[in-house]
VOFILO-735683 format. One record per residue (C-alpha): residue in one letter; x, y, z; chain. Coordinates in pm, 1 decimal, decimal comma. Example, Ala and Ser with C-alpha at 12.3 -4.5 7.8 and 13.67 -1.06 7.14 Angstrom:
2
<aa: A x: 1230,0 y: -450,0 z: 780,0 ch: A>;
<aa: S x: 1367,0 y: -106,0 z: 714,0 ch: A>;
//
This chain:
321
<aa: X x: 142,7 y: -1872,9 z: 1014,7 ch: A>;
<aa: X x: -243,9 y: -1893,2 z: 806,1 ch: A>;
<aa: X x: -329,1 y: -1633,7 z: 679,2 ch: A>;
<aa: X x: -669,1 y: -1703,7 z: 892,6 ch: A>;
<aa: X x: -406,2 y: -1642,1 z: 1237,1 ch: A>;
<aa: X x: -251,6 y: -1325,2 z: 1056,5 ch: A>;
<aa: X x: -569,4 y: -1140,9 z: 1078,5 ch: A>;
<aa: X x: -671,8 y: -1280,3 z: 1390,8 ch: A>;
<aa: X x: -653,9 y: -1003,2 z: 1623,6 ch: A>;
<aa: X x: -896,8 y: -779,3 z: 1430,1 ch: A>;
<aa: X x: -1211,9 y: -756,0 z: 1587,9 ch: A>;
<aa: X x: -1454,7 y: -1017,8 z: 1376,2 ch: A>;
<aa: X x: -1703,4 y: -751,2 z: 1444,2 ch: A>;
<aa: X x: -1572,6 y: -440,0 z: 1343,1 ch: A>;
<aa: X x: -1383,4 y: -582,1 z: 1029,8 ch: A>;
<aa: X x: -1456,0 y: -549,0 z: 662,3 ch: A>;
<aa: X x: -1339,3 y: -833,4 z: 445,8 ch: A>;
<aa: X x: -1293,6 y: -782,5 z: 73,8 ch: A>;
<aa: X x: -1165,3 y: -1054,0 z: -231,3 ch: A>;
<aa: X x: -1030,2 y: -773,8 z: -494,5 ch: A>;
<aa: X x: -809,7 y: -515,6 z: -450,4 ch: A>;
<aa: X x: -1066,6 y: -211,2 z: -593,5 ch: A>;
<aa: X x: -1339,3 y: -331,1 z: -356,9 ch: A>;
<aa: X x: -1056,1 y: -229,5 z: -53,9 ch: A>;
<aa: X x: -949,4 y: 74,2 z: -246,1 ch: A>;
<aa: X x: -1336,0 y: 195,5 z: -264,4 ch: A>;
<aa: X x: -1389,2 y: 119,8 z: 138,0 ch: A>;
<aa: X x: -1046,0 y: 353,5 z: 178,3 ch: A>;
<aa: X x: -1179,9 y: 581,6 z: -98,3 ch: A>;
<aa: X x: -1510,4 y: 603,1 z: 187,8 ch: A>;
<aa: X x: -1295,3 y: 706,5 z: 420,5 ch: A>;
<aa: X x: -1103,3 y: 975,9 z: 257,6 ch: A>;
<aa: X x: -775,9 y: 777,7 z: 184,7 ch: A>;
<aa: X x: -621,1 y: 744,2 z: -171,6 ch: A>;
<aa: X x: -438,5 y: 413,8 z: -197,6 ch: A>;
<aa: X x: -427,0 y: 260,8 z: -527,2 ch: A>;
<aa: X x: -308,0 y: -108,1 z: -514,6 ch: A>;
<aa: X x: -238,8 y: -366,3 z: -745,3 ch: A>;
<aa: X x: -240,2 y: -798,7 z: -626,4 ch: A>;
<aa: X x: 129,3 y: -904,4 z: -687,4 ch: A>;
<aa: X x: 147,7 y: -1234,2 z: -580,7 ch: A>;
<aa: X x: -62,0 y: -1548,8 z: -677,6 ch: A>;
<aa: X x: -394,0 y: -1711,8 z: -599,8 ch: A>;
<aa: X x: -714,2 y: -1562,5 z: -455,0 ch: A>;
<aa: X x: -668,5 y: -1272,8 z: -314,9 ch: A>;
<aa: X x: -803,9 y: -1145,4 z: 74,3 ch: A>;
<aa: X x: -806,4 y: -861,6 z: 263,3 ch: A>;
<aa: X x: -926,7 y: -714,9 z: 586,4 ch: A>;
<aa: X x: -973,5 y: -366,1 z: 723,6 ch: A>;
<aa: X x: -1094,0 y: -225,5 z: 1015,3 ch: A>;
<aa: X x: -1156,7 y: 139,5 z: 1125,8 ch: A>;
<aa: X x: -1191,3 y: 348,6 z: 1428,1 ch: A>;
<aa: X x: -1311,5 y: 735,6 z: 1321,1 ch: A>;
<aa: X x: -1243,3 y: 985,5 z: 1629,2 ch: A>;
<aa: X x: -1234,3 y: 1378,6 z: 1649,7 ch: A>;
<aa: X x: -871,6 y: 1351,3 z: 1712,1 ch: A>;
<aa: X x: -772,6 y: 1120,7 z: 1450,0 ch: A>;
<aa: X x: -921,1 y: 794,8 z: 1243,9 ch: A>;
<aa: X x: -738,5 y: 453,9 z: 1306,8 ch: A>;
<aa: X x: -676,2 y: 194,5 z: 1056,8 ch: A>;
<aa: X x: -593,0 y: -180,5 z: 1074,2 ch: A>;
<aa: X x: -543,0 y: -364,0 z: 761,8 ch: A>;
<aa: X x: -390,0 y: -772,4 z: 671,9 ch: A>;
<aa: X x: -323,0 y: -854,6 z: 294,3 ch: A>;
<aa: X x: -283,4 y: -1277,6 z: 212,3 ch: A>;
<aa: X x: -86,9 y: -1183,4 z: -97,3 ch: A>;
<aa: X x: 200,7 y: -975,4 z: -213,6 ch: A>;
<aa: X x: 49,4 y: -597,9 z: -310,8 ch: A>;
<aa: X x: 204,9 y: -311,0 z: -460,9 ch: A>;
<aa: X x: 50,0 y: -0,4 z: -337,6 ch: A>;
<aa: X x: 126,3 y: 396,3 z: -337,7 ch: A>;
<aa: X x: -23,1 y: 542,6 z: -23,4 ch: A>;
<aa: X x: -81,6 y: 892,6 z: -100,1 ch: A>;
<aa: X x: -174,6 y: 1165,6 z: 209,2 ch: A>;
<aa: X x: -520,5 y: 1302,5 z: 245,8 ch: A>;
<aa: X x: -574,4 y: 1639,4 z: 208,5 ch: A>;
<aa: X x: -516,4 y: 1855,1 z: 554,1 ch: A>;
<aa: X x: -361,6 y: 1503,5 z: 697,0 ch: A>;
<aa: X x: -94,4 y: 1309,3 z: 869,0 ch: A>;
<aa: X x: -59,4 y: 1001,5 z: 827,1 ch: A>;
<aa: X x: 159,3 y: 780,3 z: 1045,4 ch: A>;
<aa: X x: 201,1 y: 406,3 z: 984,6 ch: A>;
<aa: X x: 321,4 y: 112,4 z: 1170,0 ch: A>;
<aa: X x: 431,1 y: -164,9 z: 916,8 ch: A>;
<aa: X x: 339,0 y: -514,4 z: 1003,3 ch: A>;
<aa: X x: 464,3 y: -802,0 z: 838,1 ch: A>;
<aa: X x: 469,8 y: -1188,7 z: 939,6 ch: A>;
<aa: X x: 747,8 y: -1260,7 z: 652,4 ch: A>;
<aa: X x: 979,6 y: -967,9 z: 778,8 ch: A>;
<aa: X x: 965,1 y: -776,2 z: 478,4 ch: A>;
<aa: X x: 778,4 y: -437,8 z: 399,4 ch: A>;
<aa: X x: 946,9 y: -204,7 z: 118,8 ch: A>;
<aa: X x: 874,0 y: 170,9 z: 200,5 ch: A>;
<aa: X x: 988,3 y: 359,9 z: -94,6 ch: A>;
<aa: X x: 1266,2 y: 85,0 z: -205,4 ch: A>;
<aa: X x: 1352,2 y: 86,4 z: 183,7 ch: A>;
<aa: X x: 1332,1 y: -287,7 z: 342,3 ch: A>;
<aa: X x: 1185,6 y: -163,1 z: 684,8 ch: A>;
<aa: X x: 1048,8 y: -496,7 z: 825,2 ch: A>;
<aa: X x: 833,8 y: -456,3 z: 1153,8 ch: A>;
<aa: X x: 1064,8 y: -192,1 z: 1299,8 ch: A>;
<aa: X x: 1016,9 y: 161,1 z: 1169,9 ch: A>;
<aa: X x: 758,6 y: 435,4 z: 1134,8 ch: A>;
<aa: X x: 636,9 y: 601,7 z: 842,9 ch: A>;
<aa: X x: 488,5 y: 935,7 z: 818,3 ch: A>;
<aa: X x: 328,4 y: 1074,1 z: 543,3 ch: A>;
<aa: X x: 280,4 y: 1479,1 z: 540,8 ch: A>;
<aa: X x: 27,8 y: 1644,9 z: 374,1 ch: A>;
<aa: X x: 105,0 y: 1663,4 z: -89,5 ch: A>;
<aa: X x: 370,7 y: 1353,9 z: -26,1 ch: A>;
<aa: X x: 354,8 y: 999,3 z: -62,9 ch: A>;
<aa: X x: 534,6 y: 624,0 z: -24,9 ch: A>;
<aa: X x: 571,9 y: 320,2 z: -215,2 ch: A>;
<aa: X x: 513,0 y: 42,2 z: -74,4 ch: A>;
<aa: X x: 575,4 y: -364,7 z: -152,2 ch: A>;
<aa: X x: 497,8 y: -595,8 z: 74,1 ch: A>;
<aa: X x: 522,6 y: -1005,0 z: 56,8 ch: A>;
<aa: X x: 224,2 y: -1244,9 z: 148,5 ch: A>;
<aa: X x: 80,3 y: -1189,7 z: 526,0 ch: A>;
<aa: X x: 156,1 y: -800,6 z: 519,7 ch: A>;
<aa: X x: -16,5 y: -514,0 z: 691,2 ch: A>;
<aa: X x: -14,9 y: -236,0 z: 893,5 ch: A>;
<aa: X x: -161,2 y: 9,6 z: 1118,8 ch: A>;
<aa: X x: -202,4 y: 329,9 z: 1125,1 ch: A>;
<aa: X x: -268,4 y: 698,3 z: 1239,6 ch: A>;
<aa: X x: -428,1 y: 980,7 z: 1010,6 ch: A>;
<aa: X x: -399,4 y: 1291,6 z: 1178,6 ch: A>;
<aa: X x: -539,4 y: 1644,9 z: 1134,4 ch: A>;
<aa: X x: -203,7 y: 1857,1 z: 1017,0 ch: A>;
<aa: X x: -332,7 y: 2151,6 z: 1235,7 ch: A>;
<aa: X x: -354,9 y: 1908,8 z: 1547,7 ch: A>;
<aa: X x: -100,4 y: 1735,4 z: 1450,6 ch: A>;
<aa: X x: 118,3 y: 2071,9 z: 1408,6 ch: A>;
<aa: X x: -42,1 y: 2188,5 z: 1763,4 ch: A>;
<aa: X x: 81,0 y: 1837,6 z: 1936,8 ch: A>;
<aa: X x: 433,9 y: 1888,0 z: 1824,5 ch: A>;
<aa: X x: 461,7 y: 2235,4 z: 1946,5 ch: A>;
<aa: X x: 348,6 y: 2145,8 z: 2247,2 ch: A>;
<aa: X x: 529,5 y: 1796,5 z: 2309,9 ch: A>;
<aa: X x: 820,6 y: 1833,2 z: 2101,0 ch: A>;
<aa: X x: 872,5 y: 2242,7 z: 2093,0 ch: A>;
<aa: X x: 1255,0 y: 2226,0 z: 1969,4 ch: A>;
<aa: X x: 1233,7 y: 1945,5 z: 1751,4 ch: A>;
<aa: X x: 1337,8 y: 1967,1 z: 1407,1 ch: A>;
<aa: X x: 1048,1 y: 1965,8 z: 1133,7 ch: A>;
<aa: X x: 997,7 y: 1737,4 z: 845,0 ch: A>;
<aa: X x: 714,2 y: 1783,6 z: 571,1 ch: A>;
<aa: X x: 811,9 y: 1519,0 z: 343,3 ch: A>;
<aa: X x: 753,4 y: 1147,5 z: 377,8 ch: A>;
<aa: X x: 978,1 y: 1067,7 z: 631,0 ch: A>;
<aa: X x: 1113,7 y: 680,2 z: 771,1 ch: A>;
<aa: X x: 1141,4 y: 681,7 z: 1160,6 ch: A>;
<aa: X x: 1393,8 y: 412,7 z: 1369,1 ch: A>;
<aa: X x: 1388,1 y: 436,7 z: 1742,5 ch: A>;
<aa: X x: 1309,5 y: 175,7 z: 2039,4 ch: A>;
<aa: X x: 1142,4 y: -95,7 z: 1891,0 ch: A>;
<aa: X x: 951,7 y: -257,7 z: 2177,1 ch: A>;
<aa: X x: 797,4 y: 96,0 z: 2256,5 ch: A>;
<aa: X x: 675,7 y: 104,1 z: 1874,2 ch: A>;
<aa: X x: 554,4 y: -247,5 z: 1842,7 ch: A>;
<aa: X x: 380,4 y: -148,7 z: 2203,7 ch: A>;
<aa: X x: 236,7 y: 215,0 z: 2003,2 ch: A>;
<aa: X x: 130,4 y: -23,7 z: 1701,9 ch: A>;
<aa: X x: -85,7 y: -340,0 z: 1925,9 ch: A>;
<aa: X x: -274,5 y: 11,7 z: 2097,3 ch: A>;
<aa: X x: -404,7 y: 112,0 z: 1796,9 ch: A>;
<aa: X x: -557,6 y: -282,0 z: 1739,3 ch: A>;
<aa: X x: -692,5 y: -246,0 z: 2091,9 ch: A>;
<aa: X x: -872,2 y: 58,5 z: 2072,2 ch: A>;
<aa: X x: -1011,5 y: -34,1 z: 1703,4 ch: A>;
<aa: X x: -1139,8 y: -332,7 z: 1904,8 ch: A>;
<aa: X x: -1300,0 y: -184,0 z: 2186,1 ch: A>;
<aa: X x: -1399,3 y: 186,9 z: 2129,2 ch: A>;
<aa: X x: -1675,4 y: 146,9 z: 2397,1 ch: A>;
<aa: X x: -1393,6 y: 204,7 z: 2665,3 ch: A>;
<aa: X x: -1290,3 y: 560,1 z: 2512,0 ch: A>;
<aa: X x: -1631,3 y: 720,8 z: 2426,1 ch: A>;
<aa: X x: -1456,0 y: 1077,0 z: 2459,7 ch: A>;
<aa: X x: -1138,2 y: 975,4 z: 2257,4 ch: A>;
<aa: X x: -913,6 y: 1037,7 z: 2583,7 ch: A>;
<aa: X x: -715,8 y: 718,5 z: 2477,8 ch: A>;
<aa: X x: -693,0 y: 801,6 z: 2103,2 ch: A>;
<aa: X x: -540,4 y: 1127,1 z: 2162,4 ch: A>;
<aa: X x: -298,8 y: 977,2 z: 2393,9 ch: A>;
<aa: X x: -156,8 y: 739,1 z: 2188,2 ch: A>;
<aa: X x: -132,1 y: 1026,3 z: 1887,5 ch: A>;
<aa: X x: 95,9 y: 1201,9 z: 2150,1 ch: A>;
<aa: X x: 245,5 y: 859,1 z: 2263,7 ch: A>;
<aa: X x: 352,6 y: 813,2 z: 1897,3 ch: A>;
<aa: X x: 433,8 y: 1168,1 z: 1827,7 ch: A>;
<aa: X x: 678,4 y: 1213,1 z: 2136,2 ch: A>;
<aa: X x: 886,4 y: 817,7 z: 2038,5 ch: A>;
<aa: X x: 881,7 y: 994,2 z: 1664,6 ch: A>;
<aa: X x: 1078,0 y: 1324,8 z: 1807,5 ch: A>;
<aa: X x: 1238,7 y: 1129,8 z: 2051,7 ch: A>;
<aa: X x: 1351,5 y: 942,8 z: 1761,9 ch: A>;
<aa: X x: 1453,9 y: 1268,8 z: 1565,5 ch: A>;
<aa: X x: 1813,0 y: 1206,8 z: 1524,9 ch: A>;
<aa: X x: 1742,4 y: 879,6 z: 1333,9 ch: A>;
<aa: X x: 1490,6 y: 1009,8 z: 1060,8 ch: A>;
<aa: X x: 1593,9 y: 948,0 z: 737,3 ch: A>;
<aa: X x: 1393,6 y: 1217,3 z: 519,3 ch: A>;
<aa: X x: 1634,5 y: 1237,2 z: 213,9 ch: A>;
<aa: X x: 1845,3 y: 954,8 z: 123,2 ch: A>;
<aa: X x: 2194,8 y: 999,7 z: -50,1 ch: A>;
<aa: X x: 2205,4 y: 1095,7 z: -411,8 ch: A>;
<aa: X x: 2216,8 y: 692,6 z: -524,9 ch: A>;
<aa: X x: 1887,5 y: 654,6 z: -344,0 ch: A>;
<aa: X x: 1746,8 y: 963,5 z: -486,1 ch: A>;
<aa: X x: 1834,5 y: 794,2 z: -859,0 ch: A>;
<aa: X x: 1703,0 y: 505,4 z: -797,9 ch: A>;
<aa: X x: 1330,7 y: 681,8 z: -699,1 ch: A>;
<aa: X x: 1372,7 y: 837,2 z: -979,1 ch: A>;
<aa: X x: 1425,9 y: 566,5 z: -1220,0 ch: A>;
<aa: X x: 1193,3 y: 278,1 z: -1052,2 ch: A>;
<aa: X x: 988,6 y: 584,2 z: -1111,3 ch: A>;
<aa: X x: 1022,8 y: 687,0 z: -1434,3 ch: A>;
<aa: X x: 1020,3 y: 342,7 z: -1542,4 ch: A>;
<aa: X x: 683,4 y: 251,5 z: -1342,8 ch: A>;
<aa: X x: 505,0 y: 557,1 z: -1501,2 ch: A>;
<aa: X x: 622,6 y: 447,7 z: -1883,8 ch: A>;
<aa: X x: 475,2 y: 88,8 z: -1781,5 ch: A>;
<aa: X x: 106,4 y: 234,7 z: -1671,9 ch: A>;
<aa: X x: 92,4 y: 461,2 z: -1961,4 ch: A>;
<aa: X x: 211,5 y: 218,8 z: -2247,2 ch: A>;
<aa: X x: 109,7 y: -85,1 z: -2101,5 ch: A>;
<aa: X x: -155,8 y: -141,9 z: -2363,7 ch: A>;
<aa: X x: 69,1 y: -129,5 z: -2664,9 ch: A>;
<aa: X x: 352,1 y: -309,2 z: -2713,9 ch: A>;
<aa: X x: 640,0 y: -226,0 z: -2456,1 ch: A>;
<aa: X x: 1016,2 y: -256,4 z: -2529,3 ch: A>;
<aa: X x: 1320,8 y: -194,0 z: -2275,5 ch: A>;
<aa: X x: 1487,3 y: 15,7 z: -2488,6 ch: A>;
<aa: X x: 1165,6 y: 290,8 z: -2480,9 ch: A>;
<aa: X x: 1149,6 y: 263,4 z: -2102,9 ch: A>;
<aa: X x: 1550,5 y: 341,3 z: -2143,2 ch: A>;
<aa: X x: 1531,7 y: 618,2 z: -2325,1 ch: A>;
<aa: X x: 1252,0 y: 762,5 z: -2128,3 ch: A>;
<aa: X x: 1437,3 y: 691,7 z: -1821,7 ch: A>;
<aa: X x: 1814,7 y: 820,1 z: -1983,7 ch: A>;
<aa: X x: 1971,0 y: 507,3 z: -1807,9 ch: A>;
<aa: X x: 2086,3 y: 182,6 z: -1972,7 ch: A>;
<aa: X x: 1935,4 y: -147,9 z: -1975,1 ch: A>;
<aa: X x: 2120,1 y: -267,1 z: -1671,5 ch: A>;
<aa: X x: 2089,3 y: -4,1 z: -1460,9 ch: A>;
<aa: X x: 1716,2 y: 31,4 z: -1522,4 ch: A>;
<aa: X x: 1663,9 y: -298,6 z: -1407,7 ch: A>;
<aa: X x: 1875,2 y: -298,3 z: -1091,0 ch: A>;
<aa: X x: 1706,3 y: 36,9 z: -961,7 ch: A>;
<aa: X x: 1337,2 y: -121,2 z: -1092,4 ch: A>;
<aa: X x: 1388,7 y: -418,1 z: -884,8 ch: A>;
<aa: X x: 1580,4 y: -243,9 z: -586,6 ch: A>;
<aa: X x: 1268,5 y: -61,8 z: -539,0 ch: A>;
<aa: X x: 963,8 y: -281,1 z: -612,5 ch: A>;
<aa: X x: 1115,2 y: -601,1 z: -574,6 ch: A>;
<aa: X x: 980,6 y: -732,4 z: -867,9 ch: A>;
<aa: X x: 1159,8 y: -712,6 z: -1221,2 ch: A>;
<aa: X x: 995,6 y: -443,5 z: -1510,5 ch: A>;
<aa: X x: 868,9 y: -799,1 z: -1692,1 ch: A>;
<aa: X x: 694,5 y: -922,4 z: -1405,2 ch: A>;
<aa: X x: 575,4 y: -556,1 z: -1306,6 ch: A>;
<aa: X x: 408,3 y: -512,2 z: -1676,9 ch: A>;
<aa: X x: 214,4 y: -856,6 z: -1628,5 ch: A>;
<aa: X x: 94,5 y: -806,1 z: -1334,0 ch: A>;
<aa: X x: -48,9 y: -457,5 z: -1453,4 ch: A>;
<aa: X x: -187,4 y: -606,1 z: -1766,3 ch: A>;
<aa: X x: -347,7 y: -878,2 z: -1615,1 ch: A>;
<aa: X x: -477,6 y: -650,4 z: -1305,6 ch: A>;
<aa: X x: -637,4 y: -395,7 z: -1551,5 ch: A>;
<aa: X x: -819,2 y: -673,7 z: -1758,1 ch: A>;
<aa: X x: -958,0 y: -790,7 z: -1436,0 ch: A>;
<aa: X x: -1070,6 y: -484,3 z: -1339,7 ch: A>;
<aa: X x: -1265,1 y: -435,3 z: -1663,0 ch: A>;
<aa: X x: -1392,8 y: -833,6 z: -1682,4 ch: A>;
<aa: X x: -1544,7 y: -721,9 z: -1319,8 ch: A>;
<aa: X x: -1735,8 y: -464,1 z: -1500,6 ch: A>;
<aa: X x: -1793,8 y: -572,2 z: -1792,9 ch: A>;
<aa: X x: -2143,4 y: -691,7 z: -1956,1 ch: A>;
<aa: X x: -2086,8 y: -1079,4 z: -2056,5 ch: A>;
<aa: X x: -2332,3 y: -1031,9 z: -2388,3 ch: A>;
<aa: X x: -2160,7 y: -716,3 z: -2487,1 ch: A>;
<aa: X x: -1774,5 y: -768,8 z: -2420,7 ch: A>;
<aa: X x: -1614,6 y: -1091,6 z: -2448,2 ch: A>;
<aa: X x: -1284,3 y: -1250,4 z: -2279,8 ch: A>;
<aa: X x: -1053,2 y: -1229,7 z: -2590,0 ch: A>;
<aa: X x: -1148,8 y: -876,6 z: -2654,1 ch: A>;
<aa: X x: -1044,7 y: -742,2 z: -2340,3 ch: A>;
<aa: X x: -752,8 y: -971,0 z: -2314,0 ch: A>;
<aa: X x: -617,2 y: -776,5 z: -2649,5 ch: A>;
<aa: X x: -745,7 y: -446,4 z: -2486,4 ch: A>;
<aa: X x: -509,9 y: -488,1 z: -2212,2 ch: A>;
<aa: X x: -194,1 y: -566,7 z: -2381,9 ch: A>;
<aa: X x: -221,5 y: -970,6 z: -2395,2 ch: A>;
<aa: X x: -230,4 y: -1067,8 z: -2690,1 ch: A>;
<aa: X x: -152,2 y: -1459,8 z: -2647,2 ch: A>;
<aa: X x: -514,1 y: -1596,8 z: -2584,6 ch: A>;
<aa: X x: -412,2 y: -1938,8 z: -2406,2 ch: A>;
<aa: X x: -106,4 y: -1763,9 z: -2231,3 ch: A>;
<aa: X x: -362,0 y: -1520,4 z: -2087,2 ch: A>;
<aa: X x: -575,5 y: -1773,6 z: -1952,1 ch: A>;
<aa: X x: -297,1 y: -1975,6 z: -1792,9 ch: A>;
<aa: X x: -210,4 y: -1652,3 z: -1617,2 ch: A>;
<aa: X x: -537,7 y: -1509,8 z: -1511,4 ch: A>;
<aa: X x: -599,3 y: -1817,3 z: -1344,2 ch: A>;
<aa: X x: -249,0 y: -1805,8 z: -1150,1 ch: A>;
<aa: X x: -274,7 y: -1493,8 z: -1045,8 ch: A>;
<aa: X x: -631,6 y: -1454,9 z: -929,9 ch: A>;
<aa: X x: -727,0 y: -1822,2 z: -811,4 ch: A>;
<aa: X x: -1037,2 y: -1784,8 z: -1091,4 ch: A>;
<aa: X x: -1047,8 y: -1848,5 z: -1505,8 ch: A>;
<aa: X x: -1123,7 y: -1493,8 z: -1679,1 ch: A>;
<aa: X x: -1444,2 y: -1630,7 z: -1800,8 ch: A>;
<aa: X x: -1557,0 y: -1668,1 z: -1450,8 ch: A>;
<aa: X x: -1475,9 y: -1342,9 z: -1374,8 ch: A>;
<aa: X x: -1653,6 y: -1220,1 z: -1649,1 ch: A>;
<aa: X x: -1975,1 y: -1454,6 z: -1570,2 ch: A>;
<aa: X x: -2030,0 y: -1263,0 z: -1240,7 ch: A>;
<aa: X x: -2172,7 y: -967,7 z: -1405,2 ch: A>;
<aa: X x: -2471,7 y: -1226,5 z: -1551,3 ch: A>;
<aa: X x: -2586,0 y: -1308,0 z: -1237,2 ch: A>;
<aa: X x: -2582,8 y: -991,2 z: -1089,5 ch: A>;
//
């Protein structure tokens, strides 16, 4: 599948298009969602989004070409319920390999990791909590509660069915003006998720607790240090595991290893500032060395692999701005 036919069923005219992950992060910023993100895999990058805002909930609809990283937080006084979609079968929730077949929901002050390969998306729900609270009671009254990110498995063809509605009404919101159909399918998806009570996973066993906690640890020493020089044995001792262990959990849950991680955030944050940067008053090298990299030609070879673009370009597009 092109990644032109992944994103085909968006509506054209209802779709935002963006070539850098912080220009997505600002249009979700816009609309009250916090979801830093970081371009894992190589080559220039695209994205696509499209929204649907309603009084009972907003709608969402997004297609990545590359591999992300991404840590999709809740919104204040929200629900958030998300339908993974992925044309390569894989989509890491929290270290958890969920493919196309299980829901996510995010309650309000919790959050999920997630890693997805090339031609990944998703759709999703963000509901009020008080509606969302008021629909439960009312659908689901003896259903047991969850407030913590929680991973949902139930009948598949009903939630790939739940998933395509929200694409549809994105697409055509002339043919629910009052939000009749939106509020349906928040209590279409909120009955399969209580329907599918028995099967939600909300803590795993204590290995899968240690290994959030380590991939954790770990990624929080990287974004911190990341500018200095950065050793395994510090991100061991600031962990407490060894040097085997560190890396198993690491790449159990972000599918990358902690050498590839640190690159990528190295070469994402030097990006970020080349984007901002004023070519007669900051210079390539300079950042490069800002960021951690301190092999010139190394840097280079990089940049250009991993953003489809030389640094200097990058830079450049301030000048004619």
């Amino acid at each position: 599948m092109t990644d032109e036919e992944f994103a085909s069923d968006l509506p054209q005219d209802r779709t935002f298009s963006f070539t850098a992950v912080e220009q997505m992060e600002e249009e979700l910023a816009r609309a009250g969602v916090c979801q830093p993100m970081r371009q894992m895999g190589k080559g220039k990058f695209r994205a696509h989004l499209a929204t649907l805002s309603t009084e009972h909930g907003d709608l969402f609809s997004d297609r990545y070409n590359k591999a992300i990283s991404l840590y999709l937080d809740s919104t204040e006084g929200m629900v958030g319920i998300v339908f993974p979609r992925t044309a390569n079968g894989s989509f890491l929730a929290s270290g958890d390999d969920i493919g196309n077949d299980k829901l996510i929901v995010i309650h309000e002050g919790s959050g999920v990791d997630i890693v997805g390969p090339s031609q990944v998306g998703s759709e999703a729900i963000a509901v009020p909590q008080v509606r969302f609270n008021e629909m439960v009671e009312v659908l689901s009254p003896t259903a047991e509660r969850s407030e913590k990110t929680s991973i949902v498995e139930g009948n598949i063809a009903t939630l790939h069915d739940l998933r395509n509605s929200v694409v549809d009404l994105i697409s055509r919101p002339e043919l629910d003006p009052n939000g009749e159909l939106v509020c349906n399918l928040i209590g279409l998806s909120i009955s399969w998720m209580y329907d599918s009570s028995s099967q939600w996973r909300r803590e795993g066993p204590k290995a899968y607790g240690a290994r959030i906690r380590v991939a954790r640890l770990a990624q929080e020493y990287i974004e911190a240090h990341f500018r200095g020089r950065v050793c395994a044995e510090d991100i061991c001792r600031f962990t407490g595991v060894g040097i085997r262990t560190l890396q198993r959990r690491f790449q159990e849950y972000f599918n990358f290893t902690i050498s590839e991680y640190l690159n990528t955030v190295r070469l994402d944050s030097a990006r970020r500032e080349l984007d901002a940067a004023c070519p007669s008053q900051e210079s390539v090298a300079v950042i490069a060395l800002r960021n951690g990299c301190v092999h010139a030609g190394r840097f280079s070879v990089r940049f250009r692999q991993q953003f489809g673009e030389s640094a200097s370009d990058t830079l450049a597009r301030q000048a004619g701005s």
